[in-house]
N, CA, C and O atoms as a Tinker XYZ file with bonds, in Angstrom:
   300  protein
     1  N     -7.577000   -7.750000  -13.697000    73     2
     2  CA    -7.964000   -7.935000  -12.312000    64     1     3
     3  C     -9.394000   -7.435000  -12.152000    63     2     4     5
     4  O     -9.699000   -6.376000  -12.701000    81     3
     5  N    -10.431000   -8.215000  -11.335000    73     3     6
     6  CA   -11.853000   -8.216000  -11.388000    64     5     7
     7  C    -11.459000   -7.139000  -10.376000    63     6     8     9
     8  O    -10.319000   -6.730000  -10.155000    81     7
     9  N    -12.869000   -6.660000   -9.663000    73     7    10
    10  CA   -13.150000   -5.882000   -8.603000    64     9    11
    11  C    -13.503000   -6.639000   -7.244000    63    10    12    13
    12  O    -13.966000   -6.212000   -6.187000    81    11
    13  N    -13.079000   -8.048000   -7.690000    73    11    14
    14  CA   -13.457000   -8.713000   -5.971000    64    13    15
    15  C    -11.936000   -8.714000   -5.622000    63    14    16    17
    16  O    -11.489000   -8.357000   -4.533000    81    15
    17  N    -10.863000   -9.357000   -7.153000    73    15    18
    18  CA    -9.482000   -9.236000   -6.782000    64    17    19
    19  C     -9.192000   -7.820000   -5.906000    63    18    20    21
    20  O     -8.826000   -7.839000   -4.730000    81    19
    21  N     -9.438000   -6.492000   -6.750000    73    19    22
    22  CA    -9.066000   -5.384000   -5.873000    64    21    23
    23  C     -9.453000   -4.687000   -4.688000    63    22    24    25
    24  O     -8.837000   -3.731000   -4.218000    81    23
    25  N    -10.821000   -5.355000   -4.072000    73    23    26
    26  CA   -11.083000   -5.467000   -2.734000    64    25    27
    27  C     -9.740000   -6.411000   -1.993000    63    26    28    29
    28  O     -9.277000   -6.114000   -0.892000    81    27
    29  N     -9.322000   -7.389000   -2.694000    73    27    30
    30  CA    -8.445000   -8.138000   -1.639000    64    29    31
    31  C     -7.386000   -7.442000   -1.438000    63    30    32    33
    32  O     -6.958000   -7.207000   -0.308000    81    31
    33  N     -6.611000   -6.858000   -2.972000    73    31    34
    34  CA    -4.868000   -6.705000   -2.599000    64    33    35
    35  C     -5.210000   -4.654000   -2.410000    63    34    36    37
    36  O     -5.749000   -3.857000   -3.178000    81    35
    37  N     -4.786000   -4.539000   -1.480000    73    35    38
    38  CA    -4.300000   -2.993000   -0.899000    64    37    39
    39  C     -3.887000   -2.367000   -2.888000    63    38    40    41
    40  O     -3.539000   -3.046000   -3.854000    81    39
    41  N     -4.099000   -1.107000   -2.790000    73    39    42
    42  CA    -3.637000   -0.187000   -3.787000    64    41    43
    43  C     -4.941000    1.101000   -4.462000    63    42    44    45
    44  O     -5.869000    1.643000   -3.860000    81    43
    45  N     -4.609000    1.203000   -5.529000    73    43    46
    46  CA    -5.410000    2.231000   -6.032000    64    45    47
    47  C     -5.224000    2.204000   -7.769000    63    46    48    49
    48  O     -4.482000    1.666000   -8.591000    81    47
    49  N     -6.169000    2.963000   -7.759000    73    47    50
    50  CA    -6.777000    2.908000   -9.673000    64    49    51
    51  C     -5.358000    4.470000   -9.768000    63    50    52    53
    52  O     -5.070000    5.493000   -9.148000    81    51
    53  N     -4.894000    3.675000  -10.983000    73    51    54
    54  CA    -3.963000    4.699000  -11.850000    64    53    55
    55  C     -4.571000    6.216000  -12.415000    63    54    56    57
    56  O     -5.561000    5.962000  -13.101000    81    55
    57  N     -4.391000    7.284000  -12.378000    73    55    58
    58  CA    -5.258000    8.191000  -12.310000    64    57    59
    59  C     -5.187000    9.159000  -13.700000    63    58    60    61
    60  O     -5.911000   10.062000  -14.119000    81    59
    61  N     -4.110000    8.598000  -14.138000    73    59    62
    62  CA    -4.093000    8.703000  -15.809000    64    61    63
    63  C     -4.440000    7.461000  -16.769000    63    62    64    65
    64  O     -4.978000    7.906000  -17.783000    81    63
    65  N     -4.342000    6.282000  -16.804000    73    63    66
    66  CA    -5.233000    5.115000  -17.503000    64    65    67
    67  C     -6.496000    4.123000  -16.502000    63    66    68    69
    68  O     -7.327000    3.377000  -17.020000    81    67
    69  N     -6.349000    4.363000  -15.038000    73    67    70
    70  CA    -7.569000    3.889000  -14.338000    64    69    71
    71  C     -7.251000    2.113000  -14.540000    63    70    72    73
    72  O     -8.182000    1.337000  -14.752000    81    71
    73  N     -6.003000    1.713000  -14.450000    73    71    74
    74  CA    -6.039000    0.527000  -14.212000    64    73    75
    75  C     -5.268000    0.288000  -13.008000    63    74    76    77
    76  O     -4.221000    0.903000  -12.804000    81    75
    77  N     -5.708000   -0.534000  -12.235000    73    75    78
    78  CA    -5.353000   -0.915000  -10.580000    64    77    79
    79  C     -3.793000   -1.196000  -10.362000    63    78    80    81
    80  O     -3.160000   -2.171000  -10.767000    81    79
    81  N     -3.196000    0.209000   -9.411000    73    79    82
    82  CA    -1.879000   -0.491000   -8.940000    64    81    83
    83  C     -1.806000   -1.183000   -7.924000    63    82    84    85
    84  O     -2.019000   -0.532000   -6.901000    81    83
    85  N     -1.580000   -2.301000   -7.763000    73    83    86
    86  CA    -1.267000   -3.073000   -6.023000    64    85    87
    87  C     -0.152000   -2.680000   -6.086000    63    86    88    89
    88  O      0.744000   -2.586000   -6.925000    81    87
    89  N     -0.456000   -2.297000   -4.320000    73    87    90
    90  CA     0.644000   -2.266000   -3.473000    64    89    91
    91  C      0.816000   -2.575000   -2.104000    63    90    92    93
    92  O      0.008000   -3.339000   -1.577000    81    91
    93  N      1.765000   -2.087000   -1.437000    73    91    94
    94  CA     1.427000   -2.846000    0.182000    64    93    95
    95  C      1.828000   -1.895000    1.050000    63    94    96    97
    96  O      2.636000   -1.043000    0.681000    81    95
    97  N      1.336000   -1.905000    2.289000    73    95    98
    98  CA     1.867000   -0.586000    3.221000    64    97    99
    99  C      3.792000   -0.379000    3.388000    63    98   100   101
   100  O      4.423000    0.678000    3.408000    81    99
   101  N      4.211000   -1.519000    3.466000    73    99   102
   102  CA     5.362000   -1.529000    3.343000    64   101   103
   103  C      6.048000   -0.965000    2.540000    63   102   104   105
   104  O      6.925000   -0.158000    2.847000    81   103
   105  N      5.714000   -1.351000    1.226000    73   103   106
   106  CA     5.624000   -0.337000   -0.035000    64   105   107
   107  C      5.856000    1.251000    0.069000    63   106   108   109
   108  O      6.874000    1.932000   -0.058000    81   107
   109  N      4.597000    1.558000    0.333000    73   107   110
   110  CA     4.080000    2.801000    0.746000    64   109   111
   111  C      5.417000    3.441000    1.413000    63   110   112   113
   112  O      6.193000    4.201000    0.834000    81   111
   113  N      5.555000    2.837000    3.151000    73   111   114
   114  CA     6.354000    3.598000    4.052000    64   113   115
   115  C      7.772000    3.325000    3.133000    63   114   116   117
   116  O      8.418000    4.327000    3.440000    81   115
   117  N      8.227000    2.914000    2.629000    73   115   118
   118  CA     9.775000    2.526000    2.393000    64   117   119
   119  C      9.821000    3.297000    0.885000    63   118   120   121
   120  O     10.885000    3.775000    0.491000    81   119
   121  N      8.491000    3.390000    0.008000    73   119   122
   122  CA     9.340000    3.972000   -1.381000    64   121   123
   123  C      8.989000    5.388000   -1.521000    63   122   124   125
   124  O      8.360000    6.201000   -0.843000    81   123
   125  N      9.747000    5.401000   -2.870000    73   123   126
   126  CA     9.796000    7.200000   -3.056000    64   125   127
   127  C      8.605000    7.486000   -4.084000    63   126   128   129
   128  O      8.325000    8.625000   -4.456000    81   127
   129  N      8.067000    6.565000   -4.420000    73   127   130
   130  CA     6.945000    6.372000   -5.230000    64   129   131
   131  C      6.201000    4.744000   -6.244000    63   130   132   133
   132  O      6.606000    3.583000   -6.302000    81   131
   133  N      5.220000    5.322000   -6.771000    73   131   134
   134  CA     4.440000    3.863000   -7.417000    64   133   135
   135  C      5.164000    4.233000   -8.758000    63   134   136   137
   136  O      5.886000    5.159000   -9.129000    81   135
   137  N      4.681000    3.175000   -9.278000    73   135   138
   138  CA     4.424000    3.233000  -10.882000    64   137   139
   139  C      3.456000    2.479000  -11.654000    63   138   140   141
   140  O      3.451000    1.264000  -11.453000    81   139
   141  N      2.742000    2.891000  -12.386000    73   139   142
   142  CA     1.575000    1.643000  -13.264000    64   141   143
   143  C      2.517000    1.252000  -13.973000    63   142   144   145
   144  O      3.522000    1.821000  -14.398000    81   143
   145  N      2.032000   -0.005000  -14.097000    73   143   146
   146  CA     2.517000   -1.491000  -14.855000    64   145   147
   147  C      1.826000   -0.773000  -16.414000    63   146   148   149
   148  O      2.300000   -0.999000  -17.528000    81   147
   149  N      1.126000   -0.259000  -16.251000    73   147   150
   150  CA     0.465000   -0.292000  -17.589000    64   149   151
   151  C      1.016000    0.656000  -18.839000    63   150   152   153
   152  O      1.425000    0.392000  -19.969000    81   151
   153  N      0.817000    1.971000  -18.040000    73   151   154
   154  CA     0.720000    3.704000  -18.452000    64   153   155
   155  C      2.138000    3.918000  -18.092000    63   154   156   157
   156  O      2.641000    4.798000  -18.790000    81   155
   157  N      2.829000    3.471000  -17.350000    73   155   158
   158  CA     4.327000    3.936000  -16.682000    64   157   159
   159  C      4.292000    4.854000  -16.145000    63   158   160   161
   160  O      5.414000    5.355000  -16.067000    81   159
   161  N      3.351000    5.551000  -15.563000    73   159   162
   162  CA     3.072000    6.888000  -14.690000    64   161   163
   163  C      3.735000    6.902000  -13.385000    63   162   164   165
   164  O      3.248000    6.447000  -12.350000    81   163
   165  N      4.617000    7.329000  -13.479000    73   163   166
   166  CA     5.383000    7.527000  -12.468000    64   165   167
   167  C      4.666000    8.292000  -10.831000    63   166   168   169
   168  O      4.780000    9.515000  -10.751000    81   167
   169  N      4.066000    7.646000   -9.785000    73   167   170
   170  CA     3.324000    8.528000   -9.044000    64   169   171
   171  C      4.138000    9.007000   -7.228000    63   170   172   173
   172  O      3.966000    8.457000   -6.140000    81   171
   173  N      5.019000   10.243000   -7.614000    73   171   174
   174  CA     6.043000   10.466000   -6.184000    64   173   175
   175  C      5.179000   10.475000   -4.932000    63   174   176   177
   176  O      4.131000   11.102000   -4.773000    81   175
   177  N      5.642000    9.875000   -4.288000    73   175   178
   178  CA     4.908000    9.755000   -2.849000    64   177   179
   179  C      5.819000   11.507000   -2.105000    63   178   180   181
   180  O      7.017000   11.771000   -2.199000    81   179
   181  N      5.005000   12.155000   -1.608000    73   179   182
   182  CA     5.569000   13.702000   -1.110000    64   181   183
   183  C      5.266000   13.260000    0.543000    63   182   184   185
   184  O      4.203000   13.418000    1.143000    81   183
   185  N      6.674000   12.597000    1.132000    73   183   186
   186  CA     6.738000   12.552000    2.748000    64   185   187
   187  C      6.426000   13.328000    3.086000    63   186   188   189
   188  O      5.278000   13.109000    3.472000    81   187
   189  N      6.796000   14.692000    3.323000    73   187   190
   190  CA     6.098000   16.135000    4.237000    64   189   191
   191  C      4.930000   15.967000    4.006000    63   190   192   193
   192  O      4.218000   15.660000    4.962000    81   191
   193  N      4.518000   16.062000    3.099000    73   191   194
   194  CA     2.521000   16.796000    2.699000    64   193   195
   195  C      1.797000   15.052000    3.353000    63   194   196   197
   196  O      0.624000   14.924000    3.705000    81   195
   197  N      2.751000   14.006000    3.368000    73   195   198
   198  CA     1.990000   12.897000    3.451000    64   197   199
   199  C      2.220000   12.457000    4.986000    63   198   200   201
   200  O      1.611000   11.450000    5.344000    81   199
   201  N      3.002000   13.084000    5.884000    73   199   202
   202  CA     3.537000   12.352000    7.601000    64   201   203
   203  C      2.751000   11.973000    8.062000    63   202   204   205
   204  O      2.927000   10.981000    8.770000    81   203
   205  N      1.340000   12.584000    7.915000    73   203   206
   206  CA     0.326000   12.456000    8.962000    64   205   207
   207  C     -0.331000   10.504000    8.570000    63   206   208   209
   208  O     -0.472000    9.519000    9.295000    81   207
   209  N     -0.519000   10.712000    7.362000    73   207   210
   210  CA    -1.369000    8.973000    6.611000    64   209   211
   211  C      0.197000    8.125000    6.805000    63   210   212   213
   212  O      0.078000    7.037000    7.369000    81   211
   213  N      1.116000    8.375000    6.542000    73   211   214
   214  CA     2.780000    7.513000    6.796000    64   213   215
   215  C      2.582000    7.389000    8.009000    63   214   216   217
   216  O      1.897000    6.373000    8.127000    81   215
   217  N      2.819000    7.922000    9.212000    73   215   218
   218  CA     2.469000    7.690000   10.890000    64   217   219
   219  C      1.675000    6.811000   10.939000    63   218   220   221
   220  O      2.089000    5.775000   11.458000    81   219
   221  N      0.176000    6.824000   10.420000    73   219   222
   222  CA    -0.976000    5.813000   10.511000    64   221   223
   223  C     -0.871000    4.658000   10.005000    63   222   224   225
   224  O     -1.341000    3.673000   10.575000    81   223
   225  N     -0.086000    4.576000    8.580000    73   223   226
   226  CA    -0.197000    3.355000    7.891000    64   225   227
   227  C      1.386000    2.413000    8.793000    63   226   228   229
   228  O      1.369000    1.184000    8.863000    81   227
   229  N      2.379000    3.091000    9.276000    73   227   230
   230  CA     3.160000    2.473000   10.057000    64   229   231
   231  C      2.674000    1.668000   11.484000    63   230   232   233
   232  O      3.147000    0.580000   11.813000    81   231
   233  N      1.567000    2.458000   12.327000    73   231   234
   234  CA     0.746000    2.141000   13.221000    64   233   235
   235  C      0.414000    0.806000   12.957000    63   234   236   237
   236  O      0.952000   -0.143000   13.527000    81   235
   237  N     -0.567000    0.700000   11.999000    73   235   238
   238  CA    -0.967000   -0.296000   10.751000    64   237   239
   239  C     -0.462000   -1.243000   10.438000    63   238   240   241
   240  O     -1.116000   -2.286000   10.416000    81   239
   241  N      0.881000   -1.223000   10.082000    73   239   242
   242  CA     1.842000   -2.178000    9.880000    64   241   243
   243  C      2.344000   -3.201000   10.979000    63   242   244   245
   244  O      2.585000   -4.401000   10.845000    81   243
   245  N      2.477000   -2.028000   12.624000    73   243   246
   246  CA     3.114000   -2.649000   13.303000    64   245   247
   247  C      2.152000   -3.342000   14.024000    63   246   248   249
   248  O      2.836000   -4.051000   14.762000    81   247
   249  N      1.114000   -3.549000   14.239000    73   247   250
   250  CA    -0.598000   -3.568000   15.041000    64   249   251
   251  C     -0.243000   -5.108000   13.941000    63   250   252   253
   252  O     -0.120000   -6.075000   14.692000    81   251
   253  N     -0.088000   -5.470000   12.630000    73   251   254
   254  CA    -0.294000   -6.540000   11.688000    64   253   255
   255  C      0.937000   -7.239000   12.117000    63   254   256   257
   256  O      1.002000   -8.334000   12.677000    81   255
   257  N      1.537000   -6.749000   11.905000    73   255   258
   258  CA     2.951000   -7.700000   12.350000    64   257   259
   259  C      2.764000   -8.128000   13.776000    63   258   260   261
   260  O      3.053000   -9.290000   14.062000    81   259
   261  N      2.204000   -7.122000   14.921000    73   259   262
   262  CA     1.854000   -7.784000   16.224000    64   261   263
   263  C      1.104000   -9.011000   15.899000    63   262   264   265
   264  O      1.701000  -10.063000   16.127000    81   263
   265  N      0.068000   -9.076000   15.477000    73   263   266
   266  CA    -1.244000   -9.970000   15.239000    64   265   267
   267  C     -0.534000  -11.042000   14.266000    63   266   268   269
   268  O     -1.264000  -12.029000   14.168000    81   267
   269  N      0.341000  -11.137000   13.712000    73   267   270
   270  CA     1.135000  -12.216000   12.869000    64   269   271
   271  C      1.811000  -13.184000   14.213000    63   270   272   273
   272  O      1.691000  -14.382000   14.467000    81   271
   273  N      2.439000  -12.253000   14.803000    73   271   274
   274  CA     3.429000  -13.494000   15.523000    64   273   275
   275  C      2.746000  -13.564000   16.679000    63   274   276   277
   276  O      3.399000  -14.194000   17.511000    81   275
   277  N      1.667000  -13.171000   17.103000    73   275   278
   278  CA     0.871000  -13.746000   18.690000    64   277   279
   279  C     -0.129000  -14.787000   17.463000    63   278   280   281
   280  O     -0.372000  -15.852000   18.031000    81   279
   281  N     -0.544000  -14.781000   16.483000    73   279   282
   282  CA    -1.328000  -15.940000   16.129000    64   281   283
   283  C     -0.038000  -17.493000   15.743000    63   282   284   285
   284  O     -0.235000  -18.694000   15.922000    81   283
   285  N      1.288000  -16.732000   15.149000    73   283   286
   286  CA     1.672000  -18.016000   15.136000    64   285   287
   287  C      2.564000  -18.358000   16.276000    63   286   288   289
   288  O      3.332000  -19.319000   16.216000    81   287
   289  N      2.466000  -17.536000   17.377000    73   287   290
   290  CA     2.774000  -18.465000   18.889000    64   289   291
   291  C      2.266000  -19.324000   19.358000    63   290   292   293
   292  O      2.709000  -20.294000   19.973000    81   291
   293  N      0.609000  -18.814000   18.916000    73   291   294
   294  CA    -0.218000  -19.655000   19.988000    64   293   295
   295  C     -1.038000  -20.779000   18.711000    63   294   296   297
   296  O     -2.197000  -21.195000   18.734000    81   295
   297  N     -0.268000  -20.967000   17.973000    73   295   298
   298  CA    -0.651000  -22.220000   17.205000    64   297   299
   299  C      0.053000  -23.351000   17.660000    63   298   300
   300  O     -0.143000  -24.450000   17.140000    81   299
C-alpha cells in the first residue's frame, strides 16, 4: 500500500514492523483490539485510558452516518 492509498483508508503504521493497519471507526468502538496482517502484533485497545478519543470517534461515526442518509434522501 502506497502513501496516497493510506491517506484514503483510516488506520495506523504497526509499531513493531511499520507496515499500515487499516481500520475503521467502527472497528475501533466495537473491538478489543487490532492486529497486523503482517507481524501478528496483537495491539489491545485499553477502554478506560481511551473514553475520552472512543466518545469522539463515536460522535464521528454518528455525524457520518447522519450525512449518509440526508445525502441519500435527497437524491
Amino acid at each position: 500500500m502506497n502513501n496516497k492509498q493510506q491517506q484514503q483508508v483510516p488506520g495506523m503504521a504497526c509499531p513493531q514492523c511499520g507496515k499500515f493497519i487499516p481500520t475503521t471507526i467502527t472497528e475501533l468502538l466495537t473491538s478489543g483490539h487490532l492486529r497486523c496482517s503482517y507481524c501478528l502484533l496483537k495491539l489491545n485497545i485499553d477502554r478506560y485510558k481511551s473514553a475520552t478519543a472512543l466518545k469522539a470517534l463515536a460522535k464521528v461515526e454518528a455525524a457520518q452516518k447522519r450525512v449518509e442518509s440526508t445525502s441519500k434522501f435527497n437524491r
